[in-house]
mmCIF file of the protein (N, C-alpha, C, O) and its ligand, coordinates in Angstrom:
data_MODEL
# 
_entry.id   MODEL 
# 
loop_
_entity.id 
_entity.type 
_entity.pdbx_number_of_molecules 
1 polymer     1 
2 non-polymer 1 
# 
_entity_poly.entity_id                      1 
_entity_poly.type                           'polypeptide(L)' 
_entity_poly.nstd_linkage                   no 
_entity_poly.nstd_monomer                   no 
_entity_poly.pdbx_seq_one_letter_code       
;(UNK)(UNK)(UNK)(UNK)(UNK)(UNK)(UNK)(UNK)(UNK)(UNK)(UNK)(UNK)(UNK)(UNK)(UNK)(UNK)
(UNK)(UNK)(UNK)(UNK)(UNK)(UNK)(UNK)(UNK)(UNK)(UNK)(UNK)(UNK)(UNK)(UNK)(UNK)(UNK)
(UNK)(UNK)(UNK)(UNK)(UNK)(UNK)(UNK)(UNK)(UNK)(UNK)(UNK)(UNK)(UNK)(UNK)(UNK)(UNK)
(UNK)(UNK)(UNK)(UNK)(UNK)(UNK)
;
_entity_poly.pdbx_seq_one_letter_code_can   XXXXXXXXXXXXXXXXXXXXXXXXXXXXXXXXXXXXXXXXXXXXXXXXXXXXXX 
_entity_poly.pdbx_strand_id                 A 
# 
loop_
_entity_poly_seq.entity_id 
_entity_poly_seq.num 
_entity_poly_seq.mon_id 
_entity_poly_seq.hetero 
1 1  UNK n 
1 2  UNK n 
1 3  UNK n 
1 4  UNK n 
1 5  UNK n 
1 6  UNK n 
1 7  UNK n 
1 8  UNK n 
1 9  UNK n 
1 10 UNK n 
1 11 UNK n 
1 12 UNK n 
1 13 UNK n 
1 14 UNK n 
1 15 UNK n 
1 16 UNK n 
1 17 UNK n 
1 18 UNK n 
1 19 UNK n 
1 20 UNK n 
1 21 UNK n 
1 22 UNK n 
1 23 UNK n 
1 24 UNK n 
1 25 UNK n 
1 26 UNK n 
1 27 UNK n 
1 28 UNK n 
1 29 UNK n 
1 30 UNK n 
1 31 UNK n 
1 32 UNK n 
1 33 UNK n 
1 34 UNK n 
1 35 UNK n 
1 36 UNK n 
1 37 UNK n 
1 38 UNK n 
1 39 UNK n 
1 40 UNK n 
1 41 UNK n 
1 42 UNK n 
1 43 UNK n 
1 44 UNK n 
1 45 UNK n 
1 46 UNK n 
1 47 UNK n 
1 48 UNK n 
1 49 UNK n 
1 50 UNK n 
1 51 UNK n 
1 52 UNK n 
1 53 UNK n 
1 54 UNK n 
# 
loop_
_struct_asym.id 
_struct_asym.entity_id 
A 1 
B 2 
# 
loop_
_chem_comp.id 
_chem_comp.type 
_chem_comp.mon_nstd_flag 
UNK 'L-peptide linking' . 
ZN  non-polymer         . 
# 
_pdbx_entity_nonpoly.entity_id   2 
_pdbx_entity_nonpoly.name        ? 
_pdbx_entity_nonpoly.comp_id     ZN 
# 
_pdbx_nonpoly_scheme.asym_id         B 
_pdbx_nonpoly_scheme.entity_id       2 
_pdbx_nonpoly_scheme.mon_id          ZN 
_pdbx_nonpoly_scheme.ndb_seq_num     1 
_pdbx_nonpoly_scheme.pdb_seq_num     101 
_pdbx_nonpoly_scheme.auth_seq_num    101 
_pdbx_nonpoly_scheme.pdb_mon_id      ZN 
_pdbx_nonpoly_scheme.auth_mon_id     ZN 
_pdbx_nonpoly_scheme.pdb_strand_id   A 
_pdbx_nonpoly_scheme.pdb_ins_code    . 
# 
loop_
_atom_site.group_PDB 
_atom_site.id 
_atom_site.type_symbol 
_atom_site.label_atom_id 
_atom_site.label_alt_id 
_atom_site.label_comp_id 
_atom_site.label_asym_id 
_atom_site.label_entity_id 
_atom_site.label_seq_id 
_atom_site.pdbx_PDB_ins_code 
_atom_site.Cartn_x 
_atom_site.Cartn_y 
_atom_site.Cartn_z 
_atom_site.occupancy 
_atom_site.B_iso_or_equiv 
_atom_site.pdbx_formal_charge 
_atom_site.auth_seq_id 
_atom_site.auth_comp_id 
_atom_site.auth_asym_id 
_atom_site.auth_atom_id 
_atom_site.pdbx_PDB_model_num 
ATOM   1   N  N  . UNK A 1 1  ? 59.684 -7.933 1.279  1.00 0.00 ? 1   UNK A N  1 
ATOM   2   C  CA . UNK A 1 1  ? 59.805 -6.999 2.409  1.00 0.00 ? 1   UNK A CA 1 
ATOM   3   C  C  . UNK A 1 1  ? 60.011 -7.775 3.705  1.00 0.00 ? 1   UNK A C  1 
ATOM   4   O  O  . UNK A 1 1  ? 59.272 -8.748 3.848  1.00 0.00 ? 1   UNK A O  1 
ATOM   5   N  N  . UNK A 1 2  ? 60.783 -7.545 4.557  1.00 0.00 ? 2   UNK A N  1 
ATOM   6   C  CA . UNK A 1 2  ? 61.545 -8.105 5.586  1.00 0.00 ? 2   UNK A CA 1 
ATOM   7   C  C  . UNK A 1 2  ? 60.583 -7.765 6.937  1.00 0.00 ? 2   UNK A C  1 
ATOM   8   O  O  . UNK A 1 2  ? 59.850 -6.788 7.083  1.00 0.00 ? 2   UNK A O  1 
ATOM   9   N  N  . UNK A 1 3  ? 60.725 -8.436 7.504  1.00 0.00 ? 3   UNK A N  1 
ATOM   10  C  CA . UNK A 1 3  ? 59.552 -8.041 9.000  1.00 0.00 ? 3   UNK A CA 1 
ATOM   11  C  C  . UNK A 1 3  ? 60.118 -7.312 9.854  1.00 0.00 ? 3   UNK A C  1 
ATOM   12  O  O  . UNK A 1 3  ? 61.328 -7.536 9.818  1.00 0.00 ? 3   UNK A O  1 
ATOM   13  N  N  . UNK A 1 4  ? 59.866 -6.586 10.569 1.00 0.00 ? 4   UNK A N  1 
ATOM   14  C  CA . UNK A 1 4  ? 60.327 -5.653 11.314 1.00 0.00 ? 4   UNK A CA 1 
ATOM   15  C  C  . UNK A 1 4  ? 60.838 -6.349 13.111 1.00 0.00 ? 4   UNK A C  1 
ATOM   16  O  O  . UNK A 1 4  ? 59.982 -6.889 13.811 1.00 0.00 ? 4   UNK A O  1 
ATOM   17  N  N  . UNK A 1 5  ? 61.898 -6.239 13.459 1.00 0.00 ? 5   UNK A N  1 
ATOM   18  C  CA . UNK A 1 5  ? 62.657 -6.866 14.295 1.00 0.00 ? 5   UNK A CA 1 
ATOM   19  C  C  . UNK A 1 5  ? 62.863 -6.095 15.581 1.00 0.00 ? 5   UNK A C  1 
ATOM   20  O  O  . UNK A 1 5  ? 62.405 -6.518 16.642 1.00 0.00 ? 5   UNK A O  1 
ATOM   21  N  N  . UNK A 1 6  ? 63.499 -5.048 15.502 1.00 0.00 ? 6   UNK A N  1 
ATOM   22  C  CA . UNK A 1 6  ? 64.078 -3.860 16.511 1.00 0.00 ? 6   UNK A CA 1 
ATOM   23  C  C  . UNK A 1 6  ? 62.416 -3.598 17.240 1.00 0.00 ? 6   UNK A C  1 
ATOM   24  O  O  . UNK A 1 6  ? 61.376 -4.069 16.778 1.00 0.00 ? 6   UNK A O  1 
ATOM   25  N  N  . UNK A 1 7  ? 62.511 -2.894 18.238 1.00 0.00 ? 7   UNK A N  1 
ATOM   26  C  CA . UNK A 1 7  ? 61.826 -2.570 19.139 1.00 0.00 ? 7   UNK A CA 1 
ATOM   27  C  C  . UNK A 1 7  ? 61.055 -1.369 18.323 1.00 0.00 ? 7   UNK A C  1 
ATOM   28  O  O  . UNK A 1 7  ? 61.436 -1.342 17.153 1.00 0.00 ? 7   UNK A O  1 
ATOM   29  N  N  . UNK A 1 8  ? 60.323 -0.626 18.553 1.00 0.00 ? 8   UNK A N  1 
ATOM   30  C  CA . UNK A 1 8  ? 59.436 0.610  17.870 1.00 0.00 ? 8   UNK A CA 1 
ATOM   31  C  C  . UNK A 1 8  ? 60.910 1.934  18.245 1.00 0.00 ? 8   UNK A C  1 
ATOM   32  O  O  . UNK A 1 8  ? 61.546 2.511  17.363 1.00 0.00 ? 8   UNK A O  1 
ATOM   33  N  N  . UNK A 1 9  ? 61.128 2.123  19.854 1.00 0.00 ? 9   UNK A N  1 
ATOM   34  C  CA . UNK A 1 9  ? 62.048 2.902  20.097 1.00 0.00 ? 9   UNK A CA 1 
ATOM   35  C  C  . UNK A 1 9  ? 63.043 3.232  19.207 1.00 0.00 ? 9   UNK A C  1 
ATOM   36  O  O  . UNK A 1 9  ? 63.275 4.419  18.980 1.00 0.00 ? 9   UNK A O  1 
ATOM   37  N  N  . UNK A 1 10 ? 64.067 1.785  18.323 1.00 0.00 ? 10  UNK A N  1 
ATOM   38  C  CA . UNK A 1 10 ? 64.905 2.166  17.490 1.00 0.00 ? 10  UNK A CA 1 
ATOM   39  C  C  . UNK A 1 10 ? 65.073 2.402  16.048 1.00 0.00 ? 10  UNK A C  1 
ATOM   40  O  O  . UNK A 1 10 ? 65.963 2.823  15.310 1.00 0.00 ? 10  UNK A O  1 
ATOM   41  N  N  . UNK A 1 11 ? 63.242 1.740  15.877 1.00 0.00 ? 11  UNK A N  1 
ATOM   42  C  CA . UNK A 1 11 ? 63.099 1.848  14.667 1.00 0.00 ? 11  UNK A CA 1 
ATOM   43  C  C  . UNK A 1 11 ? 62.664 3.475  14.057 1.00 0.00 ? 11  UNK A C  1 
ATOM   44  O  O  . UNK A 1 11 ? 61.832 4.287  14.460 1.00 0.00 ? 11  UNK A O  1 
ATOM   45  N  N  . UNK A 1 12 ? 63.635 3.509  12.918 1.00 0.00 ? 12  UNK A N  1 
ATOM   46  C  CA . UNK A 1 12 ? 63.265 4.681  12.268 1.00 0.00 ? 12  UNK A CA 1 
ATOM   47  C  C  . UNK A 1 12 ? 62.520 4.846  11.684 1.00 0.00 ? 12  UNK A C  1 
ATOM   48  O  O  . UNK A 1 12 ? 61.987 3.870  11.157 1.00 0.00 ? 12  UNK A O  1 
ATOM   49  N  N  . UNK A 1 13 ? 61.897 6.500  11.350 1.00 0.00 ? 13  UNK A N  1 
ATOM   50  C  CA . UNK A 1 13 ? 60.945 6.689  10.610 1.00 0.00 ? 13  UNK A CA 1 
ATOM   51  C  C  . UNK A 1 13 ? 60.728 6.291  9.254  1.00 0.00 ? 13  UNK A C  1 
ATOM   52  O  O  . UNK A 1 13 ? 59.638 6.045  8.736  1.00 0.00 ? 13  UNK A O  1 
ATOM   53  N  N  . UNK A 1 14 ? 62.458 6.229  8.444  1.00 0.00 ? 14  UNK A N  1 
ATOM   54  C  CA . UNK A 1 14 ? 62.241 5.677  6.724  1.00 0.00 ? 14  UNK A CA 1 
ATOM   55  C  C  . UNK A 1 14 ? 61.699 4.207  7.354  1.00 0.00 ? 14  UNK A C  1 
ATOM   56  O  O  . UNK A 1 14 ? 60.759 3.656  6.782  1.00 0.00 ? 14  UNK A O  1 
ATOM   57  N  N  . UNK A 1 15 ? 62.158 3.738  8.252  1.00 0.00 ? 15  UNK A N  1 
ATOM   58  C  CA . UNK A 1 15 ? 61.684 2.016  8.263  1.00 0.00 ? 15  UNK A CA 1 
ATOM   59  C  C  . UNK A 1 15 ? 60.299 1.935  8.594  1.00 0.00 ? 15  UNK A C  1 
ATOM   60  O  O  . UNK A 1 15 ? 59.526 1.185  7.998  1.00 0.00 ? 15  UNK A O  1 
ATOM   61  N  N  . UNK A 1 16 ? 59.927 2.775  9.635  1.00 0.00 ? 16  UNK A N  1 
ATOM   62  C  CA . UNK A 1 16 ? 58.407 3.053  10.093 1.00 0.00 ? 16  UNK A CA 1 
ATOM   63  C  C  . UNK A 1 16 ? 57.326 2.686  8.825  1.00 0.00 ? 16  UNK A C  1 
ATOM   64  O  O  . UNK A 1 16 ? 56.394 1.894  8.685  1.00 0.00 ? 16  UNK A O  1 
ATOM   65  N  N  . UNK A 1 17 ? 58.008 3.750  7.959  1.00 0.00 ? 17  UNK A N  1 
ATOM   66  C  CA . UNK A 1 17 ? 57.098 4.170  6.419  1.00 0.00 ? 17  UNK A CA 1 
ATOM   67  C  C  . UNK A 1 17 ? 56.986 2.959  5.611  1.00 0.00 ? 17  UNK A C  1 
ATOM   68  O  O  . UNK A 1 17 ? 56.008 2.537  4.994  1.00 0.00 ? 17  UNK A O  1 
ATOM   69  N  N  . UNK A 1 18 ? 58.417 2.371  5.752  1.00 0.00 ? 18  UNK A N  1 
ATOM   70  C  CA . UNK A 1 18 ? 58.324 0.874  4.725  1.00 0.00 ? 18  UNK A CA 1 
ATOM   71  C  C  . UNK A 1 18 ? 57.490 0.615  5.172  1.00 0.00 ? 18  UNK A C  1 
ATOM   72  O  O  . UNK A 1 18 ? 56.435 1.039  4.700  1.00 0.00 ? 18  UNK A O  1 
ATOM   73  N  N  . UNK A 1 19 ? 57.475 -0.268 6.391  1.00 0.00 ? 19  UNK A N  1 
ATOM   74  C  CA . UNK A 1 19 ? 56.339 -0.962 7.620  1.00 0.00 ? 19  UNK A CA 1 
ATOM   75  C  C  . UNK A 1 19 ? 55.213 -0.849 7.636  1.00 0.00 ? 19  UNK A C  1 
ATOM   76  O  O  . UNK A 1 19 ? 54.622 -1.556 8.453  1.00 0.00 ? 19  UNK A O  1 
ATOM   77  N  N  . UNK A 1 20 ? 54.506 -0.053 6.879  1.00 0.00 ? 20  UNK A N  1 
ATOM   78  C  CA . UNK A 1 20 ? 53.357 0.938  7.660  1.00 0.00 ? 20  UNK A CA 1 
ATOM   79  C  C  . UNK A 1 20 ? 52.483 0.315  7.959  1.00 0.00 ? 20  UNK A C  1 
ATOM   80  O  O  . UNK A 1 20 ? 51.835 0.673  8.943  1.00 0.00 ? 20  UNK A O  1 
ATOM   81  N  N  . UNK A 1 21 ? 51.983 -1.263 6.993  1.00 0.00 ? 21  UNK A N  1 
ATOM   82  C  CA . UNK A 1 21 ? 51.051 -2.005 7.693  1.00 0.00 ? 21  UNK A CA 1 
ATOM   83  C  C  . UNK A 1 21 ? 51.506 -2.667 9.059  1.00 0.00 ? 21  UNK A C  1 
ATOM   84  O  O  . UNK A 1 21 ? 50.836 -2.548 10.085 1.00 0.00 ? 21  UNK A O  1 
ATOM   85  N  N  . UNK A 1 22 ? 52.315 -3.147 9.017  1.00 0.00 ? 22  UNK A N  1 
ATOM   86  C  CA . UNK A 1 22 ? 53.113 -3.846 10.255 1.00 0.00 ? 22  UNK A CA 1 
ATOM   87  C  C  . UNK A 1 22 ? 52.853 -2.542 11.332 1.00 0.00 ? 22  UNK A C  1 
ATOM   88  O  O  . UNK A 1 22 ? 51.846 -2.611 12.037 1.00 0.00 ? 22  UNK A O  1 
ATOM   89  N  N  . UNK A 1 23 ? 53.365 -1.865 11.408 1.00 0.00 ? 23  UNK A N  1 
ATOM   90  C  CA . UNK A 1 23 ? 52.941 -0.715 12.375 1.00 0.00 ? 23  UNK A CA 1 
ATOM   91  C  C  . UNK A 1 23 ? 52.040 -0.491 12.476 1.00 0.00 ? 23  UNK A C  1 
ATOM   92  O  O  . UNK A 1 23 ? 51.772 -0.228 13.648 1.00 0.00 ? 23  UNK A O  1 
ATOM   93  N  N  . UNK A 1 24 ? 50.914 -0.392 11.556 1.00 0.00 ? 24  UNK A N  1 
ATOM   94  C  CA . UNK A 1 24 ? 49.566 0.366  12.410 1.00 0.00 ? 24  UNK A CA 1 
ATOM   95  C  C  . UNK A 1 24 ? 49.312 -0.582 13.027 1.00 0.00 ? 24  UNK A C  1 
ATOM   96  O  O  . UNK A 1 24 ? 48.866 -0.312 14.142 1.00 0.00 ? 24  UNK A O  1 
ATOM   97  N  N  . UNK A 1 25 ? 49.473 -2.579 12.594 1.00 0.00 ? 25  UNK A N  1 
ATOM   98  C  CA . UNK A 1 25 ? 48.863 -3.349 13.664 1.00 0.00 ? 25  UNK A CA 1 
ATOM   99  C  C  . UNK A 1 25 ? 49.512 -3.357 14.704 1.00 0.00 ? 25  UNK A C  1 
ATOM   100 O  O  . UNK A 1 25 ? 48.717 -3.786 15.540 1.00 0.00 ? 25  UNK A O  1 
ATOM   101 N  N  . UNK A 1 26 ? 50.773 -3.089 15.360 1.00 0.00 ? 26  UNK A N  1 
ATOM   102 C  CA . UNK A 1 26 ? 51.923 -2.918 16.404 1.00 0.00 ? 26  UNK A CA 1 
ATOM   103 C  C  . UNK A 1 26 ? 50.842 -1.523 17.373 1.00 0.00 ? 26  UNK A C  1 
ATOM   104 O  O  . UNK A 1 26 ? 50.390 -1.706 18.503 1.00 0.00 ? 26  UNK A O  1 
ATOM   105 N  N  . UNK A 1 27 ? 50.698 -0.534 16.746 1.00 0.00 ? 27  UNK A N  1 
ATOM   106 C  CA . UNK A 1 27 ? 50.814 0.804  17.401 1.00 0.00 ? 27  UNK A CA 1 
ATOM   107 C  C  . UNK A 1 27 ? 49.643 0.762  17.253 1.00 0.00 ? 27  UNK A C  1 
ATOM   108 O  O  . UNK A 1 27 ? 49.161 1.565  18.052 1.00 0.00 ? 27  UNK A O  1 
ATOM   109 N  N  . UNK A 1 28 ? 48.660 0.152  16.526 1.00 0.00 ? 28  UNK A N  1 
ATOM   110 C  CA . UNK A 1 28 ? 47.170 0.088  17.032 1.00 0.00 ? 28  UNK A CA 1 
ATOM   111 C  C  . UNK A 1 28 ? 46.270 0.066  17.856 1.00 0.00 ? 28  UNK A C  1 
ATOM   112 O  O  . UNK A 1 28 ? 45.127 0.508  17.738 1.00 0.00 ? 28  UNK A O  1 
ATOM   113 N  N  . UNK A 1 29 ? 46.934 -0.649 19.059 1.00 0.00 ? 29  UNK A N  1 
ATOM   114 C  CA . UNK A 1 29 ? 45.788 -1.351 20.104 1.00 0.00 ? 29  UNK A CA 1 
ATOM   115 C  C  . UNK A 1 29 ? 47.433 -0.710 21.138 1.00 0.00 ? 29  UNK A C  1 
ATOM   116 O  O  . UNK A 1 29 ? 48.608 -0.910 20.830 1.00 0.00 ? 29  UNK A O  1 
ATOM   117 N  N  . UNK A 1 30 ? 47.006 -0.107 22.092 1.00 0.00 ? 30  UNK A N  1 
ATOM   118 C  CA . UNK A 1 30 ? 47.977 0.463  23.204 1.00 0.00 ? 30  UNK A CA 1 
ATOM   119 C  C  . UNK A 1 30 ? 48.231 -0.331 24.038 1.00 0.00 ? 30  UNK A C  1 
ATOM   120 O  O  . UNK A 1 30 ? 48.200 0.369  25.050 1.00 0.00 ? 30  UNK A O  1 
ATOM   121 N  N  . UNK A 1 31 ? 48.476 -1.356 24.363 1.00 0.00 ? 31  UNK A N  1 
ATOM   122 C  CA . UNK A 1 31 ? 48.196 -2.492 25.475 1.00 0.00 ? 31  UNK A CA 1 
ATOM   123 C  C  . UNK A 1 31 ? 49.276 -2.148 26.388 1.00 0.00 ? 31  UNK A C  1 
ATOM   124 O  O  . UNK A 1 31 ? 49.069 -2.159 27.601 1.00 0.00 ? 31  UNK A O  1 
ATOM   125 N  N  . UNK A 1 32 ? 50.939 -1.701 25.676 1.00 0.00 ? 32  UNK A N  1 
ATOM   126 C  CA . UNK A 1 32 ? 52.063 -1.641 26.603 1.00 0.00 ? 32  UNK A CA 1 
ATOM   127 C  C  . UNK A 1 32 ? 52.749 -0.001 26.090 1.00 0.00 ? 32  UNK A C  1 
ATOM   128 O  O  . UNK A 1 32 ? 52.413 0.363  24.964 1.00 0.00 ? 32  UNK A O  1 
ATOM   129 N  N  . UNK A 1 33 ? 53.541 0.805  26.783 1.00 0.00 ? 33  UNK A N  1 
ATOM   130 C  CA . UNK A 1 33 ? 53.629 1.818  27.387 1.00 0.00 ? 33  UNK A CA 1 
ATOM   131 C  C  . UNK A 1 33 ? 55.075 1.667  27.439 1.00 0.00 ? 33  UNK A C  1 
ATOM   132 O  O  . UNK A 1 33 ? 55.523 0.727  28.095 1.00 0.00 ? 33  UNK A O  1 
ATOM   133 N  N  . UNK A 1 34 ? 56.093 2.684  26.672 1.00 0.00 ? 34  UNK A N  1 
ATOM   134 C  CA . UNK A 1 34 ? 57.415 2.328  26.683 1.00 0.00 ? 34  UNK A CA 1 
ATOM   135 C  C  . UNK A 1 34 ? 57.966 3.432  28.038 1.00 0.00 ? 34  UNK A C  1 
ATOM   136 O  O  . UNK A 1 34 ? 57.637 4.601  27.837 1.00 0.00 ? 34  UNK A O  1 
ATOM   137 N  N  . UNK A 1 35 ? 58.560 3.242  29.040 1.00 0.00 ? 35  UNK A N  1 
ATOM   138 C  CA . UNK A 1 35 ? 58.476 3.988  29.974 1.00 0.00 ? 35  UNK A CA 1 
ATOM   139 C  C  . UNK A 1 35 ? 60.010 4.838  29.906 1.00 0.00 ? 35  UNK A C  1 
ATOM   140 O  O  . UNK A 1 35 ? 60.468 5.473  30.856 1.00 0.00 ? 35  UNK A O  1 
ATOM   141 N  N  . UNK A 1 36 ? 60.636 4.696  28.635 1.00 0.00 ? 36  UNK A N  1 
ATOM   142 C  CA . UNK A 1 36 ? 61.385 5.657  27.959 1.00 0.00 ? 36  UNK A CA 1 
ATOM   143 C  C  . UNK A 1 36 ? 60.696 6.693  26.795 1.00 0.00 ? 36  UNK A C  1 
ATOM   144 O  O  . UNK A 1 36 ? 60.780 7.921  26.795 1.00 0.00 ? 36  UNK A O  1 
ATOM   145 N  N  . UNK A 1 37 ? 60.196 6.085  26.093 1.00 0.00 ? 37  UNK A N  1 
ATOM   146 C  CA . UNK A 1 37 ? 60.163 7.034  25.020 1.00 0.00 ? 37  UNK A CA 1 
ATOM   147 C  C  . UNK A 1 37 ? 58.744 7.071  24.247 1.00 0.00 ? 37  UNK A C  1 
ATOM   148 O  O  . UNK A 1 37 ? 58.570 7.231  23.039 1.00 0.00 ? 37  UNK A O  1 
ATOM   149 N  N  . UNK A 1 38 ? 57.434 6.816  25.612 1.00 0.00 ? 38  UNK A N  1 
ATOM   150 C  CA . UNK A 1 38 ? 56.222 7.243  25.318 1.00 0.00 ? 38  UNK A CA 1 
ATOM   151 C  C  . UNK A 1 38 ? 55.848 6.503  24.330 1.00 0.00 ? 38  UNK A C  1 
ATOM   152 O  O  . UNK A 1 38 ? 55.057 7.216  23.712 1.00 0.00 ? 38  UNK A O  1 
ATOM   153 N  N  . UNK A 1 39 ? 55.934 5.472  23.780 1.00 0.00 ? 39  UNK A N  1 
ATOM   154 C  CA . UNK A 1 39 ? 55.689 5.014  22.310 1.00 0.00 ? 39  UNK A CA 1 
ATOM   155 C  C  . UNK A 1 39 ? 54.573 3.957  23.362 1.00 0.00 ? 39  UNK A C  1 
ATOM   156 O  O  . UNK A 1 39 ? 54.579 3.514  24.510 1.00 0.00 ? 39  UNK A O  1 
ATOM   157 N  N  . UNK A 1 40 ? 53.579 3.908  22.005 1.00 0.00 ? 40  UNK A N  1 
ATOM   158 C  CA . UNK A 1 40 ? 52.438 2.482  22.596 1.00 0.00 ? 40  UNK A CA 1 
ATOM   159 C  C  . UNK A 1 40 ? 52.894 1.334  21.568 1.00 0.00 ? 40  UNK A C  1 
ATOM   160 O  O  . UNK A 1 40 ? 53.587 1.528  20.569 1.00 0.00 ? 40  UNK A O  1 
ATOM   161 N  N  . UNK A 1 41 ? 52.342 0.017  22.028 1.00 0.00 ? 41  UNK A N  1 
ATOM   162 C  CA . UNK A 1 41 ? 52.108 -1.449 21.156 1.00 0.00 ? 41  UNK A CA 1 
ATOM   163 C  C  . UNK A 1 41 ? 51.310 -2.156 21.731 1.00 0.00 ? 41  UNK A C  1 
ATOM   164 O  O  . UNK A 1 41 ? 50.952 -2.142 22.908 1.00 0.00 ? 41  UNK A O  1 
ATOM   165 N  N  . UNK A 1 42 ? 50.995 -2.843 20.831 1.00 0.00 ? 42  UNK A N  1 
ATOM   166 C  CA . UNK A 1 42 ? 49.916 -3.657 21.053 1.00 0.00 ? 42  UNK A CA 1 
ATOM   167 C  C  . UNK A 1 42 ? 50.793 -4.677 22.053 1.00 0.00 ? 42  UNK A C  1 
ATOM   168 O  O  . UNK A 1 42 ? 50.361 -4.879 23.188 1.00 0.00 ? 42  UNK A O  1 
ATOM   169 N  N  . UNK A 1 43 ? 52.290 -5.445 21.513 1.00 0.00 ? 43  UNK A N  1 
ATOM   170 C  CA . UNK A 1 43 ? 52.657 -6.152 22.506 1.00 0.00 ? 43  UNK A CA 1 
ATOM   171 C  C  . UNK A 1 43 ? 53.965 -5.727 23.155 1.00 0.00 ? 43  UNK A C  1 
ATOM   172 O  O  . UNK A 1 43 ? 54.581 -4.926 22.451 1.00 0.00 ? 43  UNK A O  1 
ATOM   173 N  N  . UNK A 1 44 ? 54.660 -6.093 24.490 1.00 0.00 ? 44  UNK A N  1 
ATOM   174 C  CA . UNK A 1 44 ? 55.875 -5.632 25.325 1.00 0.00 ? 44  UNK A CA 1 
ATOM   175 C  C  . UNK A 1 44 ? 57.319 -5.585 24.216 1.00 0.00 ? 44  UNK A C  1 
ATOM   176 O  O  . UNK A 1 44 ? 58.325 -4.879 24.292 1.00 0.00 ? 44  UNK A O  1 
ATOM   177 N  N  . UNK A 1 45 ? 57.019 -6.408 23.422 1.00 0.00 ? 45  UNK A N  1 
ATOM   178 C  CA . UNK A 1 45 ? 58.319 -6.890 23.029 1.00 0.00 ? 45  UNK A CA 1 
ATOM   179 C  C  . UNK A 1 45 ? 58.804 -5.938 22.164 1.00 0.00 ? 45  UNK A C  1 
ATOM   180 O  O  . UNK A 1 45 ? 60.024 -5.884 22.008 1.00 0.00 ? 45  UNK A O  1 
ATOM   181 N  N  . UNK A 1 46 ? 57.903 -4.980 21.417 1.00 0.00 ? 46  UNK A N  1 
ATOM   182 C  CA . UNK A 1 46 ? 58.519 -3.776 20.644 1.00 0.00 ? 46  UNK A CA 1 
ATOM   183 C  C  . UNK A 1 46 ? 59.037 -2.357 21.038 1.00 0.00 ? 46  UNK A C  1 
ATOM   184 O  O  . UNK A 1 46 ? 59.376 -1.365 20.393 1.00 0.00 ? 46  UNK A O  1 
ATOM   185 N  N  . UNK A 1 47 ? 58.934 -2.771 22.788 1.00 0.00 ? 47  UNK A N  1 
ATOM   186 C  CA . UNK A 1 47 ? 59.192 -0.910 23.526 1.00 0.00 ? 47  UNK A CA 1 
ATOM   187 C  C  . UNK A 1 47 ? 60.465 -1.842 24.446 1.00 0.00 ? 47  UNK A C  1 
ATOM   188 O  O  . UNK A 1 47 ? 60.520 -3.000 24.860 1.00 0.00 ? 47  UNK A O  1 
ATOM   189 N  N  . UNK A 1 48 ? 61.313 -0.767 24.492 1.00 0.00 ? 48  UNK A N  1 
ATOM   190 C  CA . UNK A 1 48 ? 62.719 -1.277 25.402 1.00 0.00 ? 48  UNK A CA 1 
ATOM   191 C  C  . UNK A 1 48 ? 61.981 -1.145 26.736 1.00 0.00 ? 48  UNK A C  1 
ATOM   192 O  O  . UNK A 1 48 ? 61.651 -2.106 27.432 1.00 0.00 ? 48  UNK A O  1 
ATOM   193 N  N  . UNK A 1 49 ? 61.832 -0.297 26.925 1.00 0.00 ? 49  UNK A N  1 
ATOM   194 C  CA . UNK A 1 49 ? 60.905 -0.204 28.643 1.00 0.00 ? 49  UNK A CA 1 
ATOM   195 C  C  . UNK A 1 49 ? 59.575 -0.298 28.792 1.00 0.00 ? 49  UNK A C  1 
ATOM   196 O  O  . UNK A 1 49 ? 58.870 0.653  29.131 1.00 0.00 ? 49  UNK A O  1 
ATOM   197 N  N  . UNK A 1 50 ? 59.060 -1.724 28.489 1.00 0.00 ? 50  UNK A N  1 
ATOM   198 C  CA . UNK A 1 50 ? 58.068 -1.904 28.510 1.00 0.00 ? 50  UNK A CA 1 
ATOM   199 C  C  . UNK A 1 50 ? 56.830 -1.503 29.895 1.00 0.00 ? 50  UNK A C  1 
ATOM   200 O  O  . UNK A 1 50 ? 57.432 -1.589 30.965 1.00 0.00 ? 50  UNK A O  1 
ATOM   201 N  N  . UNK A 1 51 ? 55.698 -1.205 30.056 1.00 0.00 ? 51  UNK A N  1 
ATOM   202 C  CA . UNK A 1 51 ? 55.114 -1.337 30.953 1.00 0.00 ? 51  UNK A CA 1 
ATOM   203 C  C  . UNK A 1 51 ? 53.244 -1.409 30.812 1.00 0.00 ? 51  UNK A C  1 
ATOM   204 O  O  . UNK A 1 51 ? 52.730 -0.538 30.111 1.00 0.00 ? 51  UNK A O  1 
ATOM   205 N  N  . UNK A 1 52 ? 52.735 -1.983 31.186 1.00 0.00 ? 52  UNK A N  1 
ATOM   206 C  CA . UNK A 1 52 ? 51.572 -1.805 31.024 1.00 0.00 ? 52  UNK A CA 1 
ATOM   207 C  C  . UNK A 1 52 ? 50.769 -0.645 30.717 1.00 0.00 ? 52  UNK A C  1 
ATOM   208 O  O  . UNK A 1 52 ? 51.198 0.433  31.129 1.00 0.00 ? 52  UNK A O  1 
ATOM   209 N  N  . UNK A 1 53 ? 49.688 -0.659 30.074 1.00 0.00 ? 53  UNK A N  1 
ATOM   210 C  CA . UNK A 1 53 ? 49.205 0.803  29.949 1.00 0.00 ? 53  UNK A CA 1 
ATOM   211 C  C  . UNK A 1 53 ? 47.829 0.343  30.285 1.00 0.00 ? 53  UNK A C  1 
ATOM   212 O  O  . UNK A 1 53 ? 47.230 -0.678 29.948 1.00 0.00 ? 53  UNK A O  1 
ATOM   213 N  N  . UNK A 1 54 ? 47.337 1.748  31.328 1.00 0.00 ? 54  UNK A N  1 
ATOM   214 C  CA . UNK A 1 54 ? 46.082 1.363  31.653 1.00 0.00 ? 54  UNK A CA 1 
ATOM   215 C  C  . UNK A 1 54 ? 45.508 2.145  31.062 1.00 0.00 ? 54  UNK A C  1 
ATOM   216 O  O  . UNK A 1 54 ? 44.277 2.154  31.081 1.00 0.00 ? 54  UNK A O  1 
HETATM 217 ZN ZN . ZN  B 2 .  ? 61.465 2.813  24.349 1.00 0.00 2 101 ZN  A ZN 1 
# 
């Protein structure tokens, strides 16, 4: 199984599902705030518009 690359934003839901451990640790801990498309991660690098979340 291949690691997940794309940002959360473009990743799809069949890929989400492959992922699912990889994602819950990504979308686990809210640290950053995609300031397009509401999505949380633990780090900046998986939301296109990243921003802090307080
Ligand atoms: Zn986004």
């Amino acid at each position: 199984m291949g690691k997940l690359k794309d940002t959360l934003c473009k990743i799809s839901k069949k890929q989400a599902e492959k992922h699912r451990d990889e994602m819950d640790e990504i979308t686990g801990t809210s640290n950053f705030i995609c300031k397009d498309c509401e999505r949380t991660a633990i780090k900046k690098k998986w939301l296109c518009k990243p921003k802090k979340n307080k």
